[in-house]
VMD Tcl script that draws the C-alpha trace (Angstrom):
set ca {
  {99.14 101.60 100.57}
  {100.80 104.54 98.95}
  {102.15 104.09 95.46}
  {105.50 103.97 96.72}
  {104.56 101.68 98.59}
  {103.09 99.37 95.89}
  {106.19 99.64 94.20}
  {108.36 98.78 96.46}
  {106.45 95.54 97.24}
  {106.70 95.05 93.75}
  {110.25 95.44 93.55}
  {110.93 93.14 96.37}
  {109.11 90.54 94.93}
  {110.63 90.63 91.74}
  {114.06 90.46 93.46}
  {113.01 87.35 95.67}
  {112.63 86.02 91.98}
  {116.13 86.17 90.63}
  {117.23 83.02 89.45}
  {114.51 81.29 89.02}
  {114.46 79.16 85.58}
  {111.68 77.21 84.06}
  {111.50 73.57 83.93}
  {113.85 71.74 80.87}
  {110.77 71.35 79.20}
  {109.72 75.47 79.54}
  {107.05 75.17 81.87}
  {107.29 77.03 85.20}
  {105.54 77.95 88.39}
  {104.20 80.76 87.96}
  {101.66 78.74 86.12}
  {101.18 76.05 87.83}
  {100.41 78.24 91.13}
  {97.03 79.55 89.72}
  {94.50 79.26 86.94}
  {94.66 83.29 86.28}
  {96.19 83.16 83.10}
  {93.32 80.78 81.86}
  {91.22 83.90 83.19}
  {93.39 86.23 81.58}
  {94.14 84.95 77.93}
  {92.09 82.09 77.63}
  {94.44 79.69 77.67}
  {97.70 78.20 79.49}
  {100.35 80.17 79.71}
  {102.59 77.65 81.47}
  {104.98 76.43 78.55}
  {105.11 79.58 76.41}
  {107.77 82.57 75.80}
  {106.83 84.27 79.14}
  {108.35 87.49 79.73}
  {105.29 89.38 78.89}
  {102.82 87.21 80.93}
  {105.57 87.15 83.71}
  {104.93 90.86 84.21}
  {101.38 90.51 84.35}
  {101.86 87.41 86.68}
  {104.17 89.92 89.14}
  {100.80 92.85 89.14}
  {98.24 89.91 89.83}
  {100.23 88.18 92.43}
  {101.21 91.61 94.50}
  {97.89 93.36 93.96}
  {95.31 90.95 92.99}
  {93.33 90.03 89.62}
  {91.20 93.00 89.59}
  {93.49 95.65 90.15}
  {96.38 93.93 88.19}
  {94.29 93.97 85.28}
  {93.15 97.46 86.00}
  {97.04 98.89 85.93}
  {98.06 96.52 82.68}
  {94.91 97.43 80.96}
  {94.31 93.63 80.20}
  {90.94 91.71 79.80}
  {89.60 88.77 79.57}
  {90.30 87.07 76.04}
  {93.62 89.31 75.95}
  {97.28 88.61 75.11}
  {100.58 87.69 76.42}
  {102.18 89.13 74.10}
  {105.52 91.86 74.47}
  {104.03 94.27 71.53}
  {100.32 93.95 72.40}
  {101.17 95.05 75.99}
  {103.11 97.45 74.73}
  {100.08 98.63 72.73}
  {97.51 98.43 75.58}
  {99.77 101.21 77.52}
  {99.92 103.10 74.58}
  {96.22 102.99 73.54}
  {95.39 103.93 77.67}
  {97.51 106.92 77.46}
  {100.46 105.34 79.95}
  {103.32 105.06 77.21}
  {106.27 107.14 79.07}
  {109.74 107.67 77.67}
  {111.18 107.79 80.92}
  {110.68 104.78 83.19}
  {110.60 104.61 86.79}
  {110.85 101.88 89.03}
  {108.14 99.76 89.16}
  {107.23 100.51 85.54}
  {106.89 97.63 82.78}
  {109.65 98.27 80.58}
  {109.61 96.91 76.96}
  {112.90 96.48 74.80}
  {113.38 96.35 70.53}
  {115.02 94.49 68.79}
  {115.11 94.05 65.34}
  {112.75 97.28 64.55}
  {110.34 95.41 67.13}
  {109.07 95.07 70.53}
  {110.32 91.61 71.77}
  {110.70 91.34 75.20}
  {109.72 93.32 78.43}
  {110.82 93.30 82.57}
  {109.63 95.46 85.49}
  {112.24 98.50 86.38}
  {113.75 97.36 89.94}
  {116.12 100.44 89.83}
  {116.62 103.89 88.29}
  {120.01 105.34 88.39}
  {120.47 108.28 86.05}
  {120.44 106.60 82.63}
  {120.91 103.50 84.29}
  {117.92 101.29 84.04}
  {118.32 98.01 85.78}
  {115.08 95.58 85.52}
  {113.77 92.19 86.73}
  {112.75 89.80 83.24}
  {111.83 86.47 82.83}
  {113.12 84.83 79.52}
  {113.18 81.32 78.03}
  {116.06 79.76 78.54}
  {117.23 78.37 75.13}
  {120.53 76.75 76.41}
}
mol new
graphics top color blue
foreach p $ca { graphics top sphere $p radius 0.5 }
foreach p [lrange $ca 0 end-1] q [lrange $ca 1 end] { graphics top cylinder $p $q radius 0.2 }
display resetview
């Protein structure tokens, strides 16, 4: 598979997501469908803020654990967290200014990183992207 590939399989599977919302009490699927994020952070991942882990979900489904893990730069004991992804693609050298599709894309707010998506298109300075949020409403 060529990366263009990859990332187009990505992108297609993030689109076959849209409109999907959690449960009324926050859990979701994507939890329920496999014990990876057990694997992954340690714990269950099913009824938390999941943007972040969401992202890692879409790499792990599409291209398995290993190589998931491999492209996020997560391990074992790691963190669902927005910022400490953020940090992990920083700290591996992979922190680009200019996304492209396919990328994890992380968004401030406040003076912080506090939420992330994967880029679905690129258009100029057009970014569109594919996130997962809690619904509070």
């Amino acid at each position: 598979m060529t990366i263009l590939e990859a990332k187009q399989k990505l992108v297609n599977w993030c689109n076959s997501q849209v409109g999907y919302h959690e449960s009324w009490d926050g859990t979701n699927k994507y939890g329920a469908e496999s014990d990876w994020d057990l694997k992954l952070y340690g714990f269950d991942a099913s009824n938390v803020p999941w943007c972040d882990w969401f992202c890692d979900y879409a790499y792990i489904y599409n291209f398995g654990y290993d190589l998931a893990v491999k492209m996020t730069f997560q391990h074992a004991g790691g963190s669902a967290l927005c910022r400490r992804s953020a940090e992990l693609y920083q700290q591996n050298g992979h922190w680009f200014s200019v996304p492209e599709v396919g990328d994890q894309i992380f968004f401030y707010y406040g003076g912080e990183i506090n939420h992330t998506g994967i880029v679905t298109v690129v258009n100029g300075d057009e970014i569109c992207h594919f996130c997962r949020a809690r619904n509070t409403n």
